[in-house]
C-alpha positions as CSV (number, residue, x, y, z in Angstrom):
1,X,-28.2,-7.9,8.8
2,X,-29.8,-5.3,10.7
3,X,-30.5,-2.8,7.8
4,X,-31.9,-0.3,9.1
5,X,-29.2,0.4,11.3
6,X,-26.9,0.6,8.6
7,X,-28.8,2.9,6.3
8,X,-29.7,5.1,10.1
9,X,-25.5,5.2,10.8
10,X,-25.1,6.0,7.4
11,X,-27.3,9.1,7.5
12,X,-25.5,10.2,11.0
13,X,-22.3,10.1,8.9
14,X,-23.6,12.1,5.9
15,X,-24.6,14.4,8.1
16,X,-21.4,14.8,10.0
17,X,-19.7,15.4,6.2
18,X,-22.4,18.2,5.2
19,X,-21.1,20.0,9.0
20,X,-17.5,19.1,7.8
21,X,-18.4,20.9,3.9
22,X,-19.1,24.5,5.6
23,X,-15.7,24.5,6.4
24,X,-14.2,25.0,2.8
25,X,-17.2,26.8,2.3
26,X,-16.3,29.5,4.8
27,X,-12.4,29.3,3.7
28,X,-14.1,30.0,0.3
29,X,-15.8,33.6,1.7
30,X,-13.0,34.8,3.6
31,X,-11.1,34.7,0.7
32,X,-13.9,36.0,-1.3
33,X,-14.9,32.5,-4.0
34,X,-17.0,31.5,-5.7
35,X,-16.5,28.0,-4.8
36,X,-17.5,28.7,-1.4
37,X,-21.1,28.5,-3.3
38,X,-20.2,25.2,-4.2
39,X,-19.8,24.0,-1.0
40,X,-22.4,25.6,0.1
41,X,-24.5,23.7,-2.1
42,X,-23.3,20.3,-1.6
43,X,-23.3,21.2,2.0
44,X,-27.0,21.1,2.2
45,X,-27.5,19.0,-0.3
46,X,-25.3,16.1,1.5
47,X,-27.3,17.3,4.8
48,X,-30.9,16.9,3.1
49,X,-29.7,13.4,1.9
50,X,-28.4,12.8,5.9
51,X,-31.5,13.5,7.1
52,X,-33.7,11.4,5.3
53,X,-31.4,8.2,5.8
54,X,-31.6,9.0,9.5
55,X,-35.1,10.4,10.4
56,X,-36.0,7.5,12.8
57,X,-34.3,5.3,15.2
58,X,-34.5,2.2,14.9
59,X,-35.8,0.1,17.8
60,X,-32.8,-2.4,17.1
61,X,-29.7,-0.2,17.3
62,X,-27.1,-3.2,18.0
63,X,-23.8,-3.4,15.0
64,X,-22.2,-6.7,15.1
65,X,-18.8,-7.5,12.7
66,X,-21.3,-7.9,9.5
67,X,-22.8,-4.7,10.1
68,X,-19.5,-2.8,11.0
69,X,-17.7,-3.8,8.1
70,X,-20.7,-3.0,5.7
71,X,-20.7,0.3,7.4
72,X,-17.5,1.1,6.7
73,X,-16.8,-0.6,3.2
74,X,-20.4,1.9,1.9
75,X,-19.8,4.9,3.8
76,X,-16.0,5.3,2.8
77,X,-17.3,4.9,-0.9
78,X,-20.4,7.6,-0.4
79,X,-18.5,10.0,1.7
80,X,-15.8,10.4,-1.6
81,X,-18.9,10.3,-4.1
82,X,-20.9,13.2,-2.0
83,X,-16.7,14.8,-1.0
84,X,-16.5,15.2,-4.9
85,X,-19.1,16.9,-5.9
86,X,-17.8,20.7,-5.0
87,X,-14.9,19.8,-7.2
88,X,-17.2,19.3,-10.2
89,X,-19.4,22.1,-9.8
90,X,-16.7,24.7,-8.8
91,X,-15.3,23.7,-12.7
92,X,-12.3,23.2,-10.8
93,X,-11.9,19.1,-11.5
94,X,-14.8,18.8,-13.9
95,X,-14.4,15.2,-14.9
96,X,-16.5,13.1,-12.2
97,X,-14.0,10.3,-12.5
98,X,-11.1,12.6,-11.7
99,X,-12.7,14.7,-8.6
100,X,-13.9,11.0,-7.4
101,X,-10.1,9.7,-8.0
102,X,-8.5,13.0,-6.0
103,X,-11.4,13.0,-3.1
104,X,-10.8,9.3,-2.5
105,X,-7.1,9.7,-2.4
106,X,-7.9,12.5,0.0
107,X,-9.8,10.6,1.9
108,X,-7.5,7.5,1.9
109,X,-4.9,10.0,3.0
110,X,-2.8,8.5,-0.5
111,X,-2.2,12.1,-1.9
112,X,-2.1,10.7,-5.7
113,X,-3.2,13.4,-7.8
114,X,-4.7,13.9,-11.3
115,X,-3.9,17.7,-11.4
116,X,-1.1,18.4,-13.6
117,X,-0.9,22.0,-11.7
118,X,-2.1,23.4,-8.6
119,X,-2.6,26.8,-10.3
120,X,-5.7,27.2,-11.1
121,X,-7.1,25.2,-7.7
122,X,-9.1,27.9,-5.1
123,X,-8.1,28.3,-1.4
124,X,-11.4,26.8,0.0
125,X,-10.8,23.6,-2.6
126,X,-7.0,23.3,-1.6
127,X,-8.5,23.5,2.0
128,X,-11.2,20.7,1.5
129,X,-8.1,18.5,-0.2
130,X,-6.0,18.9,2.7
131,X,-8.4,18.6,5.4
132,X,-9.9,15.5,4.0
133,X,-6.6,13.8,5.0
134,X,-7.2,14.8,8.4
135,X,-10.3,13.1,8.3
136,X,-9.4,10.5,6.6
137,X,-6.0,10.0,8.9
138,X,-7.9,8.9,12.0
139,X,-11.2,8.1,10.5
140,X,-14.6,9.5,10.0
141,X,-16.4,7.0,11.4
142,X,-13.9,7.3,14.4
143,X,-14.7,11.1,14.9
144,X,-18.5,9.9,14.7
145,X,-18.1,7.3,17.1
146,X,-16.6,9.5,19.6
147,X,-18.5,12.6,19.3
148,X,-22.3,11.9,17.9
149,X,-24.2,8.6,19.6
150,X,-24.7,6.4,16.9
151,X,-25.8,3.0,19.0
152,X,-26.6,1.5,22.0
153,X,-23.9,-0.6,21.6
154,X,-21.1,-3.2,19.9
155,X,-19.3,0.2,18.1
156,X,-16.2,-1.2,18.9
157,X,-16.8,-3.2,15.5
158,X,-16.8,0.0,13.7
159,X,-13.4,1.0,15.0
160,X,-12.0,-2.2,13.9
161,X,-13.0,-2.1,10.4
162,X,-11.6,1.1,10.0
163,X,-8.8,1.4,12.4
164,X,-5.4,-0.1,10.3
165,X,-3.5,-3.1,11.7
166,X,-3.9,-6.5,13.1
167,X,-4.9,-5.6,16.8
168,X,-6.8,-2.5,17.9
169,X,-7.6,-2.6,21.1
170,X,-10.1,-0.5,24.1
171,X,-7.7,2.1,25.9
172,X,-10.5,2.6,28.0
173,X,-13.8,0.9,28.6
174,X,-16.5,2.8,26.7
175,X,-14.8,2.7,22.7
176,X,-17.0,6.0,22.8
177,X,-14.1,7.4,25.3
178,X,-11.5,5.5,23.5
179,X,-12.5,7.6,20.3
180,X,-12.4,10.7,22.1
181,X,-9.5,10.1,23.7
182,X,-7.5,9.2,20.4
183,X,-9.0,12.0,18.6
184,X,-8.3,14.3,21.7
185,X,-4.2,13.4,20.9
186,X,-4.6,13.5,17.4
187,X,-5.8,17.0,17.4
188,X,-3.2,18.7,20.0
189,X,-0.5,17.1,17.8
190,X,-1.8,18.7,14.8
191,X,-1.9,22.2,16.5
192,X,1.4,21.9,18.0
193,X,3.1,21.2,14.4
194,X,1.2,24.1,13.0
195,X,2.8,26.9,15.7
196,X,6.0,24.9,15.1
197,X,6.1,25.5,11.2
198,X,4.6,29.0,11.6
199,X,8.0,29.6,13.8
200,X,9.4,28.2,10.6
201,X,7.9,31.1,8.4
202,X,5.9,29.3,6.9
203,X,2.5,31.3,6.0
204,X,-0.6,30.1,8.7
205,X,-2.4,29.3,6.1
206,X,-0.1,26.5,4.6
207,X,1.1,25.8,8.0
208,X,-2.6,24.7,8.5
209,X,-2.7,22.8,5.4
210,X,0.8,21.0,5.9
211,X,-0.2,19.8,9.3
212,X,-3.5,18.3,8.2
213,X,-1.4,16.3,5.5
214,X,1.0,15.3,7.8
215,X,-1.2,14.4,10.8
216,X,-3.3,12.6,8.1
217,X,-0.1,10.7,6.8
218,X,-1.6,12.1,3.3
219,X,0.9,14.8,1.4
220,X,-1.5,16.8,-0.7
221,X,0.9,19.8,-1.9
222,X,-0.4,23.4,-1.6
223,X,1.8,24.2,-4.9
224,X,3.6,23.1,-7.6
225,X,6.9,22.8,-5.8
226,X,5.5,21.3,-3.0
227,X,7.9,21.0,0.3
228,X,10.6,22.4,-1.9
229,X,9.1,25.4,-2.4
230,X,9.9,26.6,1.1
231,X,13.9,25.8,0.9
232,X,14.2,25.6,4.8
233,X,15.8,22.7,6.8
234,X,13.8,23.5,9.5
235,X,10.7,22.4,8.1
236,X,12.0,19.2,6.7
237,X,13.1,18.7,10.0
238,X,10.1,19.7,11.9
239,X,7.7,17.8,9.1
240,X,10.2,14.7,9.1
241,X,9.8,14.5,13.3
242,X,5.8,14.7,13.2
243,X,5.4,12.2,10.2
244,X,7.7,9.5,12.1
245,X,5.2,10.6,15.3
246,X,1.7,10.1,13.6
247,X,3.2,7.0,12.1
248,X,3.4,5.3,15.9
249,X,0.5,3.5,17.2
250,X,-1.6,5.8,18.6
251,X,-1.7,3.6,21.7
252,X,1.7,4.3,22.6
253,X,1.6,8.1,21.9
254,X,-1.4,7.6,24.9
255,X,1.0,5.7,27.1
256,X,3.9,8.1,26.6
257,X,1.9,10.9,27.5
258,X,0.5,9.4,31.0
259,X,4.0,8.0,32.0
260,X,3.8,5.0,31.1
261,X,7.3,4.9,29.9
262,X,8.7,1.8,29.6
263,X,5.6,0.3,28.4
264,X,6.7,2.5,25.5
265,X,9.7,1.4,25.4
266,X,9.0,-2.6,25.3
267,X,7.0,-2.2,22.1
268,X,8.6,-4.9,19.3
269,X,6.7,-2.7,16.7
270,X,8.2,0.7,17.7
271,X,11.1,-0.6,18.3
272,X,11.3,-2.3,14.6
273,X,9.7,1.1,13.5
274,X,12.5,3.0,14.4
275,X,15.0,0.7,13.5
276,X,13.9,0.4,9.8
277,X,14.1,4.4,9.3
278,X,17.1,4.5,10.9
279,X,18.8,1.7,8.6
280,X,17.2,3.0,5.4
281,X,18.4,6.2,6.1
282,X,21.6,5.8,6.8
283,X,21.5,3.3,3.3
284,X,20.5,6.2,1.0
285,X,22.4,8.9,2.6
286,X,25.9,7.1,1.4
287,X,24.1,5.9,-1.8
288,X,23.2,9.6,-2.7
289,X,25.9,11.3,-1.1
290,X,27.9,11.6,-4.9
291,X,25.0,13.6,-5.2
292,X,24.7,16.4,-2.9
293,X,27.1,18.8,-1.3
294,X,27.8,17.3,2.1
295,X,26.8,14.4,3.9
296,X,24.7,16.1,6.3
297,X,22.9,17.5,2.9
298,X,22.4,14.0,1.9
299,X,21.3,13.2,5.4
300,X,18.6,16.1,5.1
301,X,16.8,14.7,2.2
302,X,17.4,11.4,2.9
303,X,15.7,11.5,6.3
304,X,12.8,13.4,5.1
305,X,11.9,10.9,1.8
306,X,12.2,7.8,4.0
307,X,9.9,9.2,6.8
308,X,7.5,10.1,4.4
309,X,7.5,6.7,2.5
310,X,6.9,4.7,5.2
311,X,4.5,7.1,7.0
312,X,2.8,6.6,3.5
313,X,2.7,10.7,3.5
314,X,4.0,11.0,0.6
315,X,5.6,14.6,0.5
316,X,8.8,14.7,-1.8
317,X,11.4,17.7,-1.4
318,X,13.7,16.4,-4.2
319,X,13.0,14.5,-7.5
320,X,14.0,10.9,-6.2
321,X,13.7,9.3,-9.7
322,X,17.4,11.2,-10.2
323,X,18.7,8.5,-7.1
324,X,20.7,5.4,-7.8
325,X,18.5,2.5,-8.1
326,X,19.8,0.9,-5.0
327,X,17.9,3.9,-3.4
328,X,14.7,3.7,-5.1
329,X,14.3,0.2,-4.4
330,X,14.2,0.5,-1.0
331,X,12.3,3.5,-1.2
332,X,10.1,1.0,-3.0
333,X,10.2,-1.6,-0.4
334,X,9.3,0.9,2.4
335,X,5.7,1.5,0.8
336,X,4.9,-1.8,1.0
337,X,6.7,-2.2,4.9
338,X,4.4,1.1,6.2
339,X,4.1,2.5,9.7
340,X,2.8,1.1,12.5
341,X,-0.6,-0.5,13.3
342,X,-3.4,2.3,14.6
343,X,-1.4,4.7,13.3
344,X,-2.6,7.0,10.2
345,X,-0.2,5.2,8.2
346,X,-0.4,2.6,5.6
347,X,0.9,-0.1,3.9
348,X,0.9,-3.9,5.2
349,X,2.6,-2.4,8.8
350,X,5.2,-3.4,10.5
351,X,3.4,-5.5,13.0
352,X,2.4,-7.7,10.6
353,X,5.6,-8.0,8.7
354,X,7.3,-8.8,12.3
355,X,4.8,-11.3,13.5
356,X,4.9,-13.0,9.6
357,X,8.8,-13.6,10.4
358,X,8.7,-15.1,13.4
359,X,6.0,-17.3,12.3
360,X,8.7,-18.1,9.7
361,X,11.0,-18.9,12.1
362,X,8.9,-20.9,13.8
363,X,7.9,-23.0,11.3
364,X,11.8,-23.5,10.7
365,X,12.0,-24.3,14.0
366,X,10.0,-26.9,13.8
367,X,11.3,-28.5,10.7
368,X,14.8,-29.1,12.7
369,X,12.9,-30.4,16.0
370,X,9.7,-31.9,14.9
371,X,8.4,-33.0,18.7
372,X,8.8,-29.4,20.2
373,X,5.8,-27.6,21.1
374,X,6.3,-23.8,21.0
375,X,4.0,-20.4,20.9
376,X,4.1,-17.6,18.9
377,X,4.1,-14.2,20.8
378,X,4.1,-10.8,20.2
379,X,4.4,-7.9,22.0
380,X,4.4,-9.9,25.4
381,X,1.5,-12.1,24.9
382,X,0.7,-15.0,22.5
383,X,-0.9,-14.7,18.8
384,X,-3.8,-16.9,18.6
385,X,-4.4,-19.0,15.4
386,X,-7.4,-16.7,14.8
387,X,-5.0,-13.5,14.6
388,X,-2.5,-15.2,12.4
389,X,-5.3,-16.3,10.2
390,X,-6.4,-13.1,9.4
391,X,-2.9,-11.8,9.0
392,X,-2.6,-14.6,6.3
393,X,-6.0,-14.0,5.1
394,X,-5.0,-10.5,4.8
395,X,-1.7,-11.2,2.9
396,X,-4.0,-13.1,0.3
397,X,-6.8,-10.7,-0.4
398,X,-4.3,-7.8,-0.2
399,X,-1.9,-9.9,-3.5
400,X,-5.3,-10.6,-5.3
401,X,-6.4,-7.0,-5.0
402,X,-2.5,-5.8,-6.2
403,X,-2.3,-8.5,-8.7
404,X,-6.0,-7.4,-10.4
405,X,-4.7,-4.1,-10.5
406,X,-1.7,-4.8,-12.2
407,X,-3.2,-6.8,-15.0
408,X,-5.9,-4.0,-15.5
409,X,-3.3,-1.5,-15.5
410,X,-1.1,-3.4,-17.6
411,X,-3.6,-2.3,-20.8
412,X,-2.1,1.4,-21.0
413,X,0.7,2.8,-22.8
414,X,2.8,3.1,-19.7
415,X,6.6,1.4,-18.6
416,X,6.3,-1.5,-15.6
417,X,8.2,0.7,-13.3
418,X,5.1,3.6,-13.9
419,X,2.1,0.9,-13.9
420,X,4.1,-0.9,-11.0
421,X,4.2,1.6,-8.7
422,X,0.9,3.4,-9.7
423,X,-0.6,0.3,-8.0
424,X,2.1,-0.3,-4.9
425,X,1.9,3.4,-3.7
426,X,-2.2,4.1,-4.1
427,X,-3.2,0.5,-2.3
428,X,-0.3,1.5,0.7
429,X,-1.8,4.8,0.5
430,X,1.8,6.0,-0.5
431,X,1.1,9.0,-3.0
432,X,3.8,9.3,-5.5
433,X,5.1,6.7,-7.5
434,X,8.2,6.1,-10.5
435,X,8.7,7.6,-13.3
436,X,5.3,8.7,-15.0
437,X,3.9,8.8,-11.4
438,X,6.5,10.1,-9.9
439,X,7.8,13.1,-7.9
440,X,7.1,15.7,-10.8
441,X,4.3,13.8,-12.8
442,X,0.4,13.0,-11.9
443,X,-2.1,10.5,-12.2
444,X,-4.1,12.0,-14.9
445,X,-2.7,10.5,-18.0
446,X,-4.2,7.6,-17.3
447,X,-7.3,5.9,-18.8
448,X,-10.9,6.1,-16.5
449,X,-10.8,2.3,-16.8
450,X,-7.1,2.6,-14.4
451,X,-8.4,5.5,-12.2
452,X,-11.4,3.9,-11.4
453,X,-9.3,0.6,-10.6
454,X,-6.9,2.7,-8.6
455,X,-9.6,4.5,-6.2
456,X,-11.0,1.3,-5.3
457,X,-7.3,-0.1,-4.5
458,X,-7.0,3.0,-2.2
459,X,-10.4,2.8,-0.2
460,X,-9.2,-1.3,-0.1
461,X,-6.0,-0.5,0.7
462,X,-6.7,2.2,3.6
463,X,-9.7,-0.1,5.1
464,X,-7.5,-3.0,4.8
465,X,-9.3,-4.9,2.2
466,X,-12.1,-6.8,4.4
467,X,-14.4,-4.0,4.0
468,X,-14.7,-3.3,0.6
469,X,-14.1,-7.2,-0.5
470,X,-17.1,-7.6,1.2
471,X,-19.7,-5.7,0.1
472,X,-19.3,-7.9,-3.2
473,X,-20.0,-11.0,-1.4
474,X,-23.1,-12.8,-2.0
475,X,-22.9,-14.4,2.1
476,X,-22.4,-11.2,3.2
477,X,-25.9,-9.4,1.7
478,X,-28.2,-12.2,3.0
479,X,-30.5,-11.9,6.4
């Protein structure tokens, strides 16, 4: 492994979060804080640290998969620990296990908090919550990639680690200018949704704040009452459009916008994408119609928790807990389904879950006529046996990861539907959960043993396991 690479690109990046921590900071003095000392602190603190990881080059600058995946798994992990530290000496989270809990799910873009209120938080830290989800939605490392030179070469394995989804591909040659160019996309978006809720009357300030959640697929609230606070269907309508949007494949949004239309239009995943909102929603609008004025009532809040459970956002505007269970479970279902791949989404995506069934029905295929020789193909071209096995590899790591948490999880004083979906919605990056978890509770009941167990299934969960399973393998630490 080429070490000092990784401990250089490491350095770059804590540097990059230091520049990223003035930002809260200066939130912090316009509204006149304290905790913009805080930030100011860790700022430079982060920066010092930065700088002495990176002072020189090294001579070998080249990142192969080994080194990419380290990268990511290490950096995601010191990023939160260095991310948390305001929290702790602002007073504001003072526990070390709970600000590293809530800056990881910030990170993760999982918006799973351990704050019972939002009361007492301060601008500048409700700032640094939100806009970690932005971050976090596209990827640090990304933003590094395509805005600081890190190496002479072989980046692309960076984006891969940290990019969700089966494929991620080059739009353009240099993955430098691919960055860019996704970033570039991902930041007009942003600013469009924040004039559109501030035509909403919705204050700039949270119109800010809601857009980096959404954009980051995360759904940190700036209150209590959350989405609901605002009573106006046009901003579940405007915030239900633009989670759907940053739950498409980024590569498509790129196509779109230079014509390329019916390339668009082709796509198996979108297509599937679209298909499961639109049956889910029409599902739980009859199921909960008993429940609500009018149908296009039902339809209103039905639209808006189904976009934001398979975007993984995770903003609520009504308790859901109060719907029929036929509703909740598919609620339930679409965490695991997610949006699409190199989207800010999570959960196990949709292109994965389409390719898994035709594989299926290949297989079956093959039962009933033994001497036929078929491909598998996706999206226009064919799956290789290495793609599939790392779908299936995937699959594996992503049930042993679940399953560990479950048991561990399993020791508190807590009903299966709370510890069950504790542990679905923080490794699909989801947010809220059931019951204990749920719409109108939090996180922090639980023991440090659990929260500790539930940060690492986010950061696994958002880096699609590989990176972090890694780091504890003995292969992977040898020369």
């Amino acid at each position: 492994m080429n070490r000092k690479m990784v401990v250089f690109t490491i350095g770059k990046l804590l540097k990059v979060e230091a520049l990223l921590l003035l930002l809260p900071c200066i939130v912090g003095v316009i509204y006149h804080e304290q905790a913009a000392i805080a930030y100011l602190v860790v700022a430079v603190f982060t920066f010092l640290v930065g700088m002495l990881l990176s002072w020189k080059k090294p001579k070998n600058q080249n990142i192969f998969a080994k080194e990419g995946f380290f990268i990511v798994g290490i950096s995601w992990t010191l990023l939160s620990l260095f991310g948390a530290l305001p929290f702790m000496l602002s007073g504001e989270i003072p526990s070390f296990t709970d600000a590293f809990f809530e800056t990881v799910s910030g990170f993760t873009t999982t918006g799973s908090s351990i704050l019972p209120t939002l009361s007492g938080i301060r601008q500048a830290s409700l700032f640094w919550r939100s806009f970690t989800h932005w971050i976090g939605g596209m990827g640090i490392l990304v933003f590094t990639v395509a805005f600081i030179p890190i190496a002479s070469g072989r980046t692309m394995h960076i984006l891969k680690a940290e990019m969700p989804g089966p494929i991620i591909g080059k739009l353009v040659s240099k993955v430098s200018v691919t960055a860019r160019i996704l970033y570039v996309i991902y930041t007009v978006l942003t600013l469009i949704q924040i004039l559109l809720l501030m035509l909403g009357d919705m204050p700039i300030f949270d119109s800010i704040l809601n857009s980096f959640a959404t954009a980051g697929t995360g759904g940190f609230a700036m209150s209590d009452a959350g989405i609901a606070g605002y009573n106006s269907a046009y901003i579940d309508g405007v915030l239900t459009i633009f989670m759907i949007l940053f739950g498409i494949n980024f590569n498509l949004i790129y196509f779109f916008i230079f014509g390329k239309i019916l390339l668009v239009l082709k796509s198996e995943e979108l297509r599937g994408y679209l298909a499961i909102i639109a049956i889910s929603t029409l599902l739980i609008t009859i199921n909960i119609s008993s429940q609500y004025p009018s149908y296009l009532k039902a339809f209103r809040y039905a639209a808006f928790q189904v976009a934001s459970i398979i975007t993984t956002t995770g903003f609520t505007t009504t308790n859901y807990d109060l719907w029929p269970m036929f509703s909740q479970v598919i609620l339930l279902l679409l965490m695991f389904v997610g949006a699409c791949a190199g989207s800010t989404g999570g959960g196990i995506k949709v292109s994965r879950i389409q390719i898994l069934i035709k594989h299926a029905v290949q297989e079956l295929k093959k039962i009933l006529h033994s001497h036929s020789v078929t491909s598998l193909r996706y999206e226009g071209e064919t799956i290789s046996a290495k793609t599939m096995g790392s779908i299936h590899a995937y699959l594996v790591l992503y049930s042993l990861v679940f399953i560990s948490s479950l048991l561990i999880l399993s020791l508190e004083n807590s009903s299966f539907q709370t510890i069950f979906s504790a542990v679905a919605t923080c490794i699909n990056n989801v947010g809220p959960g059931f019951e204990s978890v749920g719409p109108t509770g939090n996180f922090g009941f639980l023991s440090d043993v659990s929260k500790w167990t539930l940060s690492f299934a986010m950061l696994a969960g958002r880096l699609e396991m590989f990176p972090m399973l890694l780091l504890f393998s003995k292969p992977f630490w040898k020369s």
